[in-house]
C-alpha positions as CSV (number, residue, x, y, z in Angstrom):
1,X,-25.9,-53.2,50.5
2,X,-24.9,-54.4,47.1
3,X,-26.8,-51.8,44.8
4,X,-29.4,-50.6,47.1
5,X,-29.4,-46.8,48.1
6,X,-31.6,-45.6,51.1
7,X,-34.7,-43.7,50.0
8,X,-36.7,-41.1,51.4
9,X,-39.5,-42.6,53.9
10,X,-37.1,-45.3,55.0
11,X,-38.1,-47.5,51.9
12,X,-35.0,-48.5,49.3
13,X,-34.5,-48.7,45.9
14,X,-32.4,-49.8,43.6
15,X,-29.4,-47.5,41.7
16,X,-30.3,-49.1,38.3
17,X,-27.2,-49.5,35.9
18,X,-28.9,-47.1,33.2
19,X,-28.4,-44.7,36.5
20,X,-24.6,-45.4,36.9
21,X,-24.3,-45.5,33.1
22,X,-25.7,-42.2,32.7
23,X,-23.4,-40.7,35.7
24,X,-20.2,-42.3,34.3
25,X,-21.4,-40.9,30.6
26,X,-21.8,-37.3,31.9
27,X,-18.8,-37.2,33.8
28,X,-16.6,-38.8,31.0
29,X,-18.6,-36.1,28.4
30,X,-17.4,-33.2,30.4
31,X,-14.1,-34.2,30.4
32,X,-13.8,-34.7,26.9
33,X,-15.5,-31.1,26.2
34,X,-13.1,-29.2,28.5
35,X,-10.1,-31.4,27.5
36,X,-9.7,-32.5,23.8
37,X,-13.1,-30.5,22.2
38,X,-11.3,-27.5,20.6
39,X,-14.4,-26.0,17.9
40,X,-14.4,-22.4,18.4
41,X,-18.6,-22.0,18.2
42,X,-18.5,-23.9,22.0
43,X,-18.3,-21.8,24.7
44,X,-18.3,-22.8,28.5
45,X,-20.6,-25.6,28.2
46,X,-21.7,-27.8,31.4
47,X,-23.3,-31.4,30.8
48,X,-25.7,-31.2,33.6
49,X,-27.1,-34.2,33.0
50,X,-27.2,-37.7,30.5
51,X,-30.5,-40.0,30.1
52,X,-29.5,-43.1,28.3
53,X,-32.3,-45.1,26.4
54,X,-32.9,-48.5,28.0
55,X,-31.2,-50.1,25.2
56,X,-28.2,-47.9,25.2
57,X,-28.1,-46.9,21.8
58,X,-29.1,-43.3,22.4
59,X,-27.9,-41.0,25.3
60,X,-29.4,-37.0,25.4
61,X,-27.0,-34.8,26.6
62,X,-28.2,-31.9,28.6
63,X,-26.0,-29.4,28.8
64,X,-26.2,-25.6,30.3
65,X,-24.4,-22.8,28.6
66,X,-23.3,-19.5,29.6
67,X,-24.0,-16.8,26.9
68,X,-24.8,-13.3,26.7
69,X,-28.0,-13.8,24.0
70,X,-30.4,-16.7,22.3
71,X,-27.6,-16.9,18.9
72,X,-24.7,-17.8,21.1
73,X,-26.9,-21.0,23.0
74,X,-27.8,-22.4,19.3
75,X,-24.1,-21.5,18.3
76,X,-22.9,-24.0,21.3
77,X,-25.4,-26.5,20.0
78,X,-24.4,-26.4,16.4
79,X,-20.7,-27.2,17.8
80,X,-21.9,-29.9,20.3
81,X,-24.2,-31.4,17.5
82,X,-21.0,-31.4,14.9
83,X,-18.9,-32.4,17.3
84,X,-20.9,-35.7,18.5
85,X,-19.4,-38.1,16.6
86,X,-15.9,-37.2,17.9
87,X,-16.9,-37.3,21.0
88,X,-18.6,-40.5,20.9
89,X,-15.6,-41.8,19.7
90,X,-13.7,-40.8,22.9
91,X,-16.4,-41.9,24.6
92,X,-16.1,-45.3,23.3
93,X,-12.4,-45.4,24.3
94,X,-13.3,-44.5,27.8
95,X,-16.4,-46.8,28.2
96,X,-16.7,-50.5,28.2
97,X,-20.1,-50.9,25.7
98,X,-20.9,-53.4,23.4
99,X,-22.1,-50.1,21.7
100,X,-21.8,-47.0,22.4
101,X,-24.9,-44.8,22.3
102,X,-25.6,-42.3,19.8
103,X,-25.5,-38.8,21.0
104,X,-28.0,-35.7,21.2
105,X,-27.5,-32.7,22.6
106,X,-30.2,-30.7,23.8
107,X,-30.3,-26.9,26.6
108,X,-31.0,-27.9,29.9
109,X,-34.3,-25.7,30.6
110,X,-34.6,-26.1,33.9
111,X,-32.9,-23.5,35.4
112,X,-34.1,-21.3,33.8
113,X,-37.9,-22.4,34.4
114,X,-36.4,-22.3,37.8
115,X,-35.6,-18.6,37.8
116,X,-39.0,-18.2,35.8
117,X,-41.4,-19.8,38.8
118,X,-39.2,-18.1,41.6
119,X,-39.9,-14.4,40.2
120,X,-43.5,-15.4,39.9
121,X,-43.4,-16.2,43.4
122,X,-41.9,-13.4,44.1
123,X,-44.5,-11.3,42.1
124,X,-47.0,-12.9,44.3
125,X,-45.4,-12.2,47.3
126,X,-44.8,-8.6,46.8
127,X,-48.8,-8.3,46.0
């Protein structure tokens, strides 16, 4: 099929290369954070998901983090934040670019805005 991926409604579309980019960048950022990142203000950080530009030059790197109050999420992000740079540079080893992006991180929201629409269903449920 040479790039093309079965979509829902029997239509296709096409797994762009910004799509594989962003899986391979995600996957390779993990790896780095659980294997070679050793700054104490990151906890158990997941990279739930990478959005490179169109232009690769900047990639936002979602992440999730499990922590016991507000502090300790900003905490993670301060460590991620001073951390990009390094792991950029790992990333560049890992990765064929002509350049290799520029890294943000930023909290994945979503599952929490998940939780939050679930227990208002529930509220309205219950009523």
């Amino acid at each position: 099929m040479g790039g093309i991926a079965p979509a829902h409604g029997g239509r296709t579309m096409t797994y762009k290369r910004t799509d594989r980019l962003n899986d391979q960048i995600r996957m390779e950022i993990a790896d780095i954070l659980r294997s070679k990142v050793r700054d104490p203000r990151i906890g158990f950080v997941t990279v739930t998901s990478v959005d490179v530009s169109p232009d690769i030059r900047q990639a936002r790197v979602y992440v999730t983090v499990l922590k016991s109050d507000e502090d300790s999420a900003e905490k993670d992000l301060e460590g991620l934040r001073k951390a990009a740079p390094f792991i950029r540079g790992e990333l560049g080893r890992r990765v064929r670019l002509r350049n290799v992006p520029e890294l943000t991180f930023h909290l994945d929201q979503s599952i929490e805005e998940g939780d939050r629409v679930l227990k208002i269903l529930d509220d309205i449920h219950g009523e």
